[in-house]
Wavefront OBJ file of the C-alpha trace (Angstrom):
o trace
v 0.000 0.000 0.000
v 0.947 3.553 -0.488
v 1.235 5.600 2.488
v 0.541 8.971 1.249
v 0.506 11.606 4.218
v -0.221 15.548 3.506
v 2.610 18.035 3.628
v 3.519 20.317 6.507
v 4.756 22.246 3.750
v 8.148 24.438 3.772
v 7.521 27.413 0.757
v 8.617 30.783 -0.104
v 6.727 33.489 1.171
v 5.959 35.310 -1.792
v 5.643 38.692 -0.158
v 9.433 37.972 0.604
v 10.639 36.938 -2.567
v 8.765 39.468 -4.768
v 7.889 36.532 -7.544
v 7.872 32.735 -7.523
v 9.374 33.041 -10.954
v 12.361 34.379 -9.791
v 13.555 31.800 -7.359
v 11.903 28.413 -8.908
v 14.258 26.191 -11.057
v 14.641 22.857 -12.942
v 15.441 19.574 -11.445
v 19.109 19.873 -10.427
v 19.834 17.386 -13.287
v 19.247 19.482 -15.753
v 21.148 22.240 -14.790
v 24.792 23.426 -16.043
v 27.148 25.970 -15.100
v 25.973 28.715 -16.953
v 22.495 27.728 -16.197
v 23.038 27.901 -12.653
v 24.960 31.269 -13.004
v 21.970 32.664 -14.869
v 19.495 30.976 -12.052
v 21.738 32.308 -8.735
v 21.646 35.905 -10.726
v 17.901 35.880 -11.184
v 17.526 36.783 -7.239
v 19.622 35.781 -3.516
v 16.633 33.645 -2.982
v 16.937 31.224 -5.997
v 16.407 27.469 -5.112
v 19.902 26.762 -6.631
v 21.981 28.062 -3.600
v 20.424 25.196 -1.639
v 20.072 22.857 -4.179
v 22.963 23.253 -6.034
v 24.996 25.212 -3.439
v 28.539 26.147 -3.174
v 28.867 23.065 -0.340
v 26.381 21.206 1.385
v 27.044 23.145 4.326
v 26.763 26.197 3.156
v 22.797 25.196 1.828
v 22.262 24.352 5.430
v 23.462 27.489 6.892
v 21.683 29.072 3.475
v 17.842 27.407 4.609
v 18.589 28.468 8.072
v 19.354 32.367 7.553
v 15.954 32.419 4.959
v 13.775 30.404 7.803
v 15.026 33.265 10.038
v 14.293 36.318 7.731
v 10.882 34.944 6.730
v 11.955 33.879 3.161
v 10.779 30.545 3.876
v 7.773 29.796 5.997
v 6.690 26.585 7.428
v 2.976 25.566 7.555
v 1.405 24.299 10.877
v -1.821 22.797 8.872
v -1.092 19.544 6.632
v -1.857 20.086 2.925
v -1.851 19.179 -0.567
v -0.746 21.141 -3.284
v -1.890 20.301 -7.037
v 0.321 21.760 -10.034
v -1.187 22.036 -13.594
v 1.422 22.550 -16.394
v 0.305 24.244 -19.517
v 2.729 23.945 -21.925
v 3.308 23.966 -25.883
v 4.185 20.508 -27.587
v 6.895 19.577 -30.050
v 3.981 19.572 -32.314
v 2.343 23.147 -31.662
v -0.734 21.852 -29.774
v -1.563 23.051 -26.521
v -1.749 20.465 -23.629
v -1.795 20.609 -19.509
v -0.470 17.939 -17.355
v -1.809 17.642 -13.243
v -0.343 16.213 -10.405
v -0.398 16.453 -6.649
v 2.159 17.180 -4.589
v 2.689 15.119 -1.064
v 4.841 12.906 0.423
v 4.997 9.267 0.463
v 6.662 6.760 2.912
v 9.577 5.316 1.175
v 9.499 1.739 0.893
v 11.865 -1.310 -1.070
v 11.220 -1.715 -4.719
v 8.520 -4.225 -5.298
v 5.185 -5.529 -7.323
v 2.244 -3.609 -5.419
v 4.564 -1.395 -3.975
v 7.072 1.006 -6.303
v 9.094 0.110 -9.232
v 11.953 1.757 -10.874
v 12.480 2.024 -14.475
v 15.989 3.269 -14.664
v 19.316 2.698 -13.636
v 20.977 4.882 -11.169
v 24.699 6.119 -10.998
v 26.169 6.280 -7.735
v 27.776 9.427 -7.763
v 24.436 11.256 -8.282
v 23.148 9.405 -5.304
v 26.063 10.260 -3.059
v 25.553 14.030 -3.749
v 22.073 14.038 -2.554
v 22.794 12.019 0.040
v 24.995 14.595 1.396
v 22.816 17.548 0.249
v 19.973 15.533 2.371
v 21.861 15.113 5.543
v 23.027 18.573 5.581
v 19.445 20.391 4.876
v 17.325 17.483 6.825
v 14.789 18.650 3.572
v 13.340 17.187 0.103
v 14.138 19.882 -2.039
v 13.014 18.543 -5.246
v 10.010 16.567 -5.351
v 10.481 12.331 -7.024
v 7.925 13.064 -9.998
v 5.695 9.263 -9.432
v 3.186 7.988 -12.156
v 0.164 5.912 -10.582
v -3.067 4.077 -12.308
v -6.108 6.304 -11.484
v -8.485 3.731 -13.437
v -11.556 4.942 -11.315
v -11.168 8.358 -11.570
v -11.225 8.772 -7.930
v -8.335 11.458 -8.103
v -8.627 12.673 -11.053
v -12.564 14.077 -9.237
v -10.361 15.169 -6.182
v -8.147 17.618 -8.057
v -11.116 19.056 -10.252
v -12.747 20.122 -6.862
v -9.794 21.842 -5.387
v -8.338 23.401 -8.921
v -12.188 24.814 -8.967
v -10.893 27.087 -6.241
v -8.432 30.116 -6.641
v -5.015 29.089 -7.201
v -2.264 29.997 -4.661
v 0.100 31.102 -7.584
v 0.370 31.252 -10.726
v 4.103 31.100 -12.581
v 5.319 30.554 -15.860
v 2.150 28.492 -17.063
v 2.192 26.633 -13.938
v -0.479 26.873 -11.660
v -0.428 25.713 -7.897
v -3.730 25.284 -5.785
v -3.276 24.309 -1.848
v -6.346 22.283 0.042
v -6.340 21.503 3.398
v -9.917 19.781 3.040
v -9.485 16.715 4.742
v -12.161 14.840 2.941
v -10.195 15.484 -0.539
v -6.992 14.787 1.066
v -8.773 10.853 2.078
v -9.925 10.727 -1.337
v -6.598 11.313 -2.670
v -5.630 8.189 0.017
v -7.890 6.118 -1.199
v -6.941 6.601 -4.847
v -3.112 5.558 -4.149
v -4.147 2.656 -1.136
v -3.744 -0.044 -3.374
v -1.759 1.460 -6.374
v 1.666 0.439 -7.074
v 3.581 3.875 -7.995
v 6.687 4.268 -11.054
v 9.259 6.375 -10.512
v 9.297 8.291 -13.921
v 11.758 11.051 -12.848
v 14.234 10.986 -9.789
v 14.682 8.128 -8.752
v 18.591 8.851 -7.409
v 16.368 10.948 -5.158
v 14.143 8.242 -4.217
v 16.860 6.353 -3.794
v 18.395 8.767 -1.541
v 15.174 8.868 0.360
v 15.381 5.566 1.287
v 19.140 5.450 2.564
v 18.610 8.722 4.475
v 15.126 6.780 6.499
v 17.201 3.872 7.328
v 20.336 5.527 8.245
v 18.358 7.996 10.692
v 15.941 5.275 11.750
v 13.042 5.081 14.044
v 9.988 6.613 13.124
v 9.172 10.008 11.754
v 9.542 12.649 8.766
v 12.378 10.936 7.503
v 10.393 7.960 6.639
v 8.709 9.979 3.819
v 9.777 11.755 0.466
v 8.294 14.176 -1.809
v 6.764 13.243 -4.702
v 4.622 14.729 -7.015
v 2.057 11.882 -8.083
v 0.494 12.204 -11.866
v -2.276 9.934 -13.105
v -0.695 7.877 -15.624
v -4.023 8.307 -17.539
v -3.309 12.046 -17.646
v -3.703 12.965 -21.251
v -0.447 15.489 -20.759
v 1.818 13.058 -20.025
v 4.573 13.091 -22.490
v 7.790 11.358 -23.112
v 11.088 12.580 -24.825
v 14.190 10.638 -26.182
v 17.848 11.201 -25.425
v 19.996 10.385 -27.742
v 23.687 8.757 -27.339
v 26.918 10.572 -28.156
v 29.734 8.639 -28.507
v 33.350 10.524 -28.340
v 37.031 8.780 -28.537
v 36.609 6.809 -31.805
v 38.720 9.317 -33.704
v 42.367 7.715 -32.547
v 40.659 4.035 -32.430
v 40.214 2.636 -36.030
v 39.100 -0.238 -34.092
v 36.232 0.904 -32.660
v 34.644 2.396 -35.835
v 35.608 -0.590 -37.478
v 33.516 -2.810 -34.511
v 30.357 0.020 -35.037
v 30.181 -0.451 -38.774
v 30.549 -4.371 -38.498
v 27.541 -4.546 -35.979
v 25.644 -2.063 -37.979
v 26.008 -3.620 -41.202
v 25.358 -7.103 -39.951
v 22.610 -6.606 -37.845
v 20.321 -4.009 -39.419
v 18.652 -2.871 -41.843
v 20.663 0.547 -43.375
v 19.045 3.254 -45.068
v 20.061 6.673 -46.236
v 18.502 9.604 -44.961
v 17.514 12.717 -47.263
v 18.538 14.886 -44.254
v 19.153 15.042 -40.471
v 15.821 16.107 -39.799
v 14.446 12.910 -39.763
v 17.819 11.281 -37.552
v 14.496 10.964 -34.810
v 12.999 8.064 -36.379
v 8.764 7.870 -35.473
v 6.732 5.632 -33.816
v 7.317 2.920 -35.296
v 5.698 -1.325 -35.508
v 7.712 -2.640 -33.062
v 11.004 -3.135 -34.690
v 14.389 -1.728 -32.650
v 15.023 1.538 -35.111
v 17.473 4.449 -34.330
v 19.236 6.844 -36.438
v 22.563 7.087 -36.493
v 25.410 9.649 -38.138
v 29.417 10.107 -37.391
v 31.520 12.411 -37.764
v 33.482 11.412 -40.269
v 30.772 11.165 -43.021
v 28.203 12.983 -41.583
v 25.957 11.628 -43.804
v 22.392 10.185 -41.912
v 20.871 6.796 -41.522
v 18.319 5.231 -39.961
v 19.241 1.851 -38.881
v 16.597 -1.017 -37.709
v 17.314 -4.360 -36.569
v 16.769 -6.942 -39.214
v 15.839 -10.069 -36.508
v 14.807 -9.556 -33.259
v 15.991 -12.656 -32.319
v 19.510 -10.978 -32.624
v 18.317 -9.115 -29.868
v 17.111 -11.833 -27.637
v 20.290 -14.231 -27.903
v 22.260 -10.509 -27.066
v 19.893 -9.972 -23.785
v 19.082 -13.548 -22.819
v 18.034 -14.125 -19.282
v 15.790 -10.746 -19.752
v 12.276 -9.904 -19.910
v 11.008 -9.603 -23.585
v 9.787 -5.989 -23.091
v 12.987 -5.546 -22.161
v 14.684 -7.305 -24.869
v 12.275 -4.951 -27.150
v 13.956 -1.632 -25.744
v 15.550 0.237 -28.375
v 17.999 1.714 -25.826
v 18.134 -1.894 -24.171
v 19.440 -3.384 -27.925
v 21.176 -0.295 -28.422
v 23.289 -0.393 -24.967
v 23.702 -4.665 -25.724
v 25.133 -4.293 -29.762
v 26.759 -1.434 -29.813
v 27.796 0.046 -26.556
v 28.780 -3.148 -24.252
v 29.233 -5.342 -27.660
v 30.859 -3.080 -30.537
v 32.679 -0.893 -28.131
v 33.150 -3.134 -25.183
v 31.981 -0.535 -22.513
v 31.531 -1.914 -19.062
v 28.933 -0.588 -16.530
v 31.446 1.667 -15.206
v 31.970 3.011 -18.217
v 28.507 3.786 -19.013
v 27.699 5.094 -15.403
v 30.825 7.655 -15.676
v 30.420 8.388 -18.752
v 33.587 7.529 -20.629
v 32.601 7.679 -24.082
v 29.302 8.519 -24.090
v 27.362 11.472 -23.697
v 23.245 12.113 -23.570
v 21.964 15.158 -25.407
v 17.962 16.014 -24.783
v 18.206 18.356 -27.521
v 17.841 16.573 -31.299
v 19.505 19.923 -33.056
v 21.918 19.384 -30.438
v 22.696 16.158 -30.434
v 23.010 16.845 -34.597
v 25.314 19.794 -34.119
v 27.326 17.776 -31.571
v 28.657 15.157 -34.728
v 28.259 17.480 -37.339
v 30.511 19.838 -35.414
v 32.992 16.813 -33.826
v 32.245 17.566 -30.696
v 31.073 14.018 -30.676
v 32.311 11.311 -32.731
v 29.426 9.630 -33.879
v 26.081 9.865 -32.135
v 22.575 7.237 -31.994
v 19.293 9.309 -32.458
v 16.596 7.712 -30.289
v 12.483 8.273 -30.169
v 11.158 8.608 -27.190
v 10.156 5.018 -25.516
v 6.196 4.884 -25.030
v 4.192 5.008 -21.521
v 3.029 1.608 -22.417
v 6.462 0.019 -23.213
v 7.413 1.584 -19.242
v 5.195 0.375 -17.720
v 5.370 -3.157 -19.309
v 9.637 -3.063 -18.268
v 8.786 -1.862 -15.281
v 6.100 -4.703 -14.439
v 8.916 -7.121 -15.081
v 11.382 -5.945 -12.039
v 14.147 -5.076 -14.833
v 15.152 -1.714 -15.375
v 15.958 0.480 -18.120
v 19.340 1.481 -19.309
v 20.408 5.335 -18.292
v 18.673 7.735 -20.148
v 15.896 5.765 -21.770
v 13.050 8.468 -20.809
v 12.594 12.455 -20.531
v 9.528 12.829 -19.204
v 8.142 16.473 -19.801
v 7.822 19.111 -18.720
v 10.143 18.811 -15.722
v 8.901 19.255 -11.810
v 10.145 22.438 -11.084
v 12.063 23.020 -7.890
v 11.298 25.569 -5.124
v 7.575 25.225 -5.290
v 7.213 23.481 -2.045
v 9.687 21.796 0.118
v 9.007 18.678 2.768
v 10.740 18.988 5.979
v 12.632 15.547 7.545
v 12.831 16.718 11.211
l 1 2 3 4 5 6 7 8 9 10 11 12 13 14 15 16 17 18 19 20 21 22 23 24 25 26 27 28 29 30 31 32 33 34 35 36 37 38 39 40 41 42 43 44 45 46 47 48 49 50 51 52 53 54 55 56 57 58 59 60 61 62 63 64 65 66 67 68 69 70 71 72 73 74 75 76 77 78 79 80 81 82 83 84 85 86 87 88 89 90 91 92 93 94 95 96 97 98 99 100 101 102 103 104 105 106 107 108 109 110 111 112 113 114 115 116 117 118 119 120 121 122 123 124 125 126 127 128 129 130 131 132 133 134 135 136 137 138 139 140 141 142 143 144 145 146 147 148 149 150 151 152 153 154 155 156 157 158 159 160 161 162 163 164 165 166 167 168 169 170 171 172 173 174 175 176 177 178 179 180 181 182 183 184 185 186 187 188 189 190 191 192 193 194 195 196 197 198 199 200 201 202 203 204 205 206 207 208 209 210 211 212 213 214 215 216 217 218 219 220 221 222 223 224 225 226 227 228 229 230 231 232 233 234 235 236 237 238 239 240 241 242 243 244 245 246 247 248 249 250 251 252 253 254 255 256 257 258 259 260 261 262 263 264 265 266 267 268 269 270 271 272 273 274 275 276 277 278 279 280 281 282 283 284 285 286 287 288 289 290 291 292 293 294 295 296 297 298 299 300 301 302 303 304 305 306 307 308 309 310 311 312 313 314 315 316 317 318 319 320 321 322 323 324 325 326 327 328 329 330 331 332 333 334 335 336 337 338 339 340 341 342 343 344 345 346 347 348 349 350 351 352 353 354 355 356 357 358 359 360 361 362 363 364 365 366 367 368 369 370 371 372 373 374 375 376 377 378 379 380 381 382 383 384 385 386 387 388 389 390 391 392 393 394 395 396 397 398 399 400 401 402 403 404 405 406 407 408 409 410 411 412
């Protein structure tokens, strides 16, 4: 069962800050250097000096001093807080996406409980980790999918988004209810629903290690999330593609890339790199791909998918029917001969979100060659994620992103 609890929540004061928009961010993730710069400009109060600070005890100290000057306020009544995204799609059309945030009592992965559908990288991990132990706060909610087949909460958030909203900030809109009748309804949606972890789950994963290594019971034993019907007709999923660097010096390797390519798949020539994103497609493994050398483009699909299957034997066939999963088996641990370490630390590969990019990345040589992915389906998630197995790194982008600094859950 889910335990989902309302949120004794931890927000700006808006009277203090002047505007949300000024110190809200994206997941840390997704953040660079010059991002960040931009972000910690934008106003002293920006999220980013406690989420990405200078040092983890400096974001401590950082919480402390805005606590103290009325920056951040702490609510004594439990709540939950819905957030509607209205947003512009890759193809022009206008759609909105609602979830709920709260938080959730971390629990082990498990059927009927909640499932992964990535791989983590321990160095992410260890970062929040410390962040968490510093601050004793979720920061950034763990954005959770659940089945809603009933309707039960989609009917809960239509009766408190009939209300005013508390704010209102770059097309997102956030509503707070207190109504303890909506907040049970909300329960009883989630009782019996087993939850996937579409975006953070180093932070879940966090979550978990920081309950057990305080112990007892308490805060600690819960994490934020925000929770999204997966029925939700806004819910959308990006690619990220694959750039591979250090095959210039190594005839070797491009020699192993074109051998797998050429005797495994299907090659044809693209008119231009427009259409490196190959579409949906009827349920062959299909990427594009282009180098740097030729920087001609291709689209490349897999001739038998029993090539696949001997290559990820031992897996679950939705699995073995992952174009990242086929992808990561041929090319990347086959061709190349990358070990888990390698892909986890990135040595020799590189994600882009961006297709013009990702393109500009070969075309340029900033990256050697580079895989063009579509995104991977709800469906096809869901059905990996039933099986226990996750995905490869990267596989999903779900968007838009969770922004940060909307509300915070206190651990003590």
């Amino acid at each position: 069962m889910a335990d989902l609890q309302p949120l004794r929540t931890l927000r700006y004061e808006p009277a203090a800050v002047g505007s949300l928009a000024e110190v809200i961010a994206p997941p840390y993730d997704v953040i660079d250097e010059a991002m960040r710069a931009e972000l910690a400009a934008r106003s002293p109060y920006n999220v980013v000096h406690v989420d990405l600070p200078e040092s983890y005890g400096q974001a401590a100290a950082t919480l402390r001093e805005w606590r103290a000057a009325g920056v951040l306020v702490q609510e004594d009544e439990p709540a939950v807080w819905v957030l509607r995204q209205d947003y512009t799609a890759p193809d022009g059309a206008g759609r909105s996406r609602t979830g709920f945030f709260a938080r959730v009592r971390v629990d082990e992965y498990g059927p009927g409980r909640i499932r992964p559908h990535e791989r983590t990288h321990p160095g992410p991990k260890e970062d929040r980790l410390s962040l968490t132990r510093a601050t004793r706060t979720n920061l950034s909610p763990v954005f959770t999918l659940f089945p809603d087949s009933d309707g039960i909460a989609e009917r809960a958030t239509a009766h408190i988004t009939a209300a005013e909203p508390f704010a209102t900030v770059d097309g997102d809109t956030l509503w707070r209810s207190s109504d303890e009748d909506l907040i049970a309804e909300l329960q009883m949606a989630l009782a019996d629903a087993e939850l996937l972890i579409a975006d953070g789950h180093h932070r879940y994963e966090t979550a978990r290690v920081y309950a057990d290594e305080v112990g007892g019971e308490g805060a600690h034993r819960y994490v934020l999330m925000l929770l999204c019907a997966l029925s939700d007709p806004g819910l959308l999923v990006f690619p990220t593609h694959r750039l591979l660097t250090g095959l210039k010096d190594s005839s070797e390797k491009q020699i192993a890339i074109r051998d797998v390519l050429r005797g495994h798949f299907e090659i044809e020539e693209l008119g231009d790199t427009s259409q490196l994103e190959p579409p949906a497609g009827d349920g062959r493994v299909a990427f594009g791909y282009m180098d740097s050398f030729f920087k001609r483009p291709f689209r490349v699909t897999l001739k038998d998918q029993a090539t696949a299957d001997r290559a990820l034997r031992g897996l679950p066939e939705p699995y073995r029917r992952l174009d990242t999963a086929v992808l990561e088996a041929l090319v990347l641990r086959g061709a190349l001969k990358m070990s888990e370490d390698d892909i986890s630390d990135l040595r020799g590969l590189h994600y882009s979100k961006d297709l013009d990019d990702a393109i500009e990345a070969v075309e340029s040589g900033r990256a050697d060659a580079g895989f063009f992915m579509r995104p991977t389906p709800v469906e096809q998630v869901r059905e990996v994620a039933a099986t226990g197995e996750s995905m490869p790194p990267k596989s999903t982008y779900f968007y838009p992103k969770v922004p940060t600094g909307l509300v915070f859950n206190p651990l003590a």
